[in-house]
N, C-alpha and C positions, 0 to 999 in steps of 0.2 A: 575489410578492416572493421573492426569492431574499437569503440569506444571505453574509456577505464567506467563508465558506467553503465553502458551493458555488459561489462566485465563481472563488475559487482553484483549488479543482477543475477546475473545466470550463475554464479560464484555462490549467489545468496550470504554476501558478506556489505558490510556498509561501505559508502564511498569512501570514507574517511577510511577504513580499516585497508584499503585497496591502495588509497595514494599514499599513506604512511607506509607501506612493504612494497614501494617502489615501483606498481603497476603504471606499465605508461600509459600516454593519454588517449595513442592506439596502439592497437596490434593485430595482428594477424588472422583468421581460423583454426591454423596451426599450431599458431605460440599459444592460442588459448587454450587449444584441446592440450596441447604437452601441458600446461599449467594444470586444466582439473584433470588430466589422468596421473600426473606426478605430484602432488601437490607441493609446495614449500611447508616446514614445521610451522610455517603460521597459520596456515590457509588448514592445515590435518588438525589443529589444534582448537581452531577454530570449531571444524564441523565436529570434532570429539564432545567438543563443550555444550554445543545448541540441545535443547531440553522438548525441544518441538513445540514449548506453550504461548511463542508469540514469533509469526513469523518478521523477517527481516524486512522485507520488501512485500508489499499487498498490488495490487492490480486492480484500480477503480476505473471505471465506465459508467458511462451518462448511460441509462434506460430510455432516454430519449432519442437525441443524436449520433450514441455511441462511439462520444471523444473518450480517450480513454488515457490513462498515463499510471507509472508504478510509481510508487512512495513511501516514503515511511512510516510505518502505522506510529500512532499515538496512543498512548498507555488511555487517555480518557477518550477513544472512540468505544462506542459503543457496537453491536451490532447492527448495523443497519440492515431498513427491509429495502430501499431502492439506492441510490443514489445518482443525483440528475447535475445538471451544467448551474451555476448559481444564476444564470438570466432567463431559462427557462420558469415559467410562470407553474404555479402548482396543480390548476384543474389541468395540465398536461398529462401529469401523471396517472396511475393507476388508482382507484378508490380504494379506502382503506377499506380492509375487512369487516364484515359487522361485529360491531360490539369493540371495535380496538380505535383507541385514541391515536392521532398521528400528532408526532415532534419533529418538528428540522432541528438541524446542526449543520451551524456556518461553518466556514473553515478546515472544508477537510480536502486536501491539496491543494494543488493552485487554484481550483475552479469553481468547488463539487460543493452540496450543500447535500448532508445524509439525513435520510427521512427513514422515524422510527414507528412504527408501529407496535403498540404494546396497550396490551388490557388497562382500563382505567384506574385500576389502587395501583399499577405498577406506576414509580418514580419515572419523569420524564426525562430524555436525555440530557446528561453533563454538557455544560456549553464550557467552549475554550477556555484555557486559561488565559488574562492577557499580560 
């Protein structure tokens, strides 16, 4: 049995998008595989529409202890070069490259703090809105 949010996942449609068209809270392997091989006019309407310029679901993990969880990305995430657990301490990680300034960014999933690496005239990461 799978969950209406690994539904949504592997769907690559939002949860909200999944419980508004009636996906239950479980189902099957089979109810799911009949769902993406037949899809409903929302689910076909859906993938008609994606443009591929921002995906729905992103995939983060610690470089460190390699927790990891899916989410929804944020229009002000930047590119990150690592992304680590927010209690791991910073000499953990990797040294920044020569010549490249390093930024965190709080707040990205439940846990993660994203570390930017970027040449020094470039603008340092967007911090959250609150």
């Amino acid at each position: 049995m799978i969950t209406r949010r690994e539904a949504a996942l592997r769907l690559d449609v939002t949860l909200e998008m999944a419980r508004r068209h009636g996906l239950p809270s479980r189902m099957s392997e089979s109810e799911f595989a009949e769902l993406d091989q037949n899809p409903p006019v929302w689910l076909a309407q859906s993938r008609a529409n994606r443009t591929g310029k921002r995906p729905v679901w992103v995939h983060l993990q610690c470089v460190i202890c390699g927790f990891s969880e899916d989410a929804r990305p944020k229009k002000w995430w930047p590119e990150f070069t690592y992304l680590s657990c927010s209690h791991h301490p910073a000499d953990e990680l990797p040294a920044a490259s020569r010549g490249l300034a390093r930024s965190e960014v709080d707040g990205i999933g439940s846990r993660f703090v994203g570390i930017v690496d970027l040449p020094p005239a470039v603008t340092p990461a967007p911090s959250p809105p609150e």
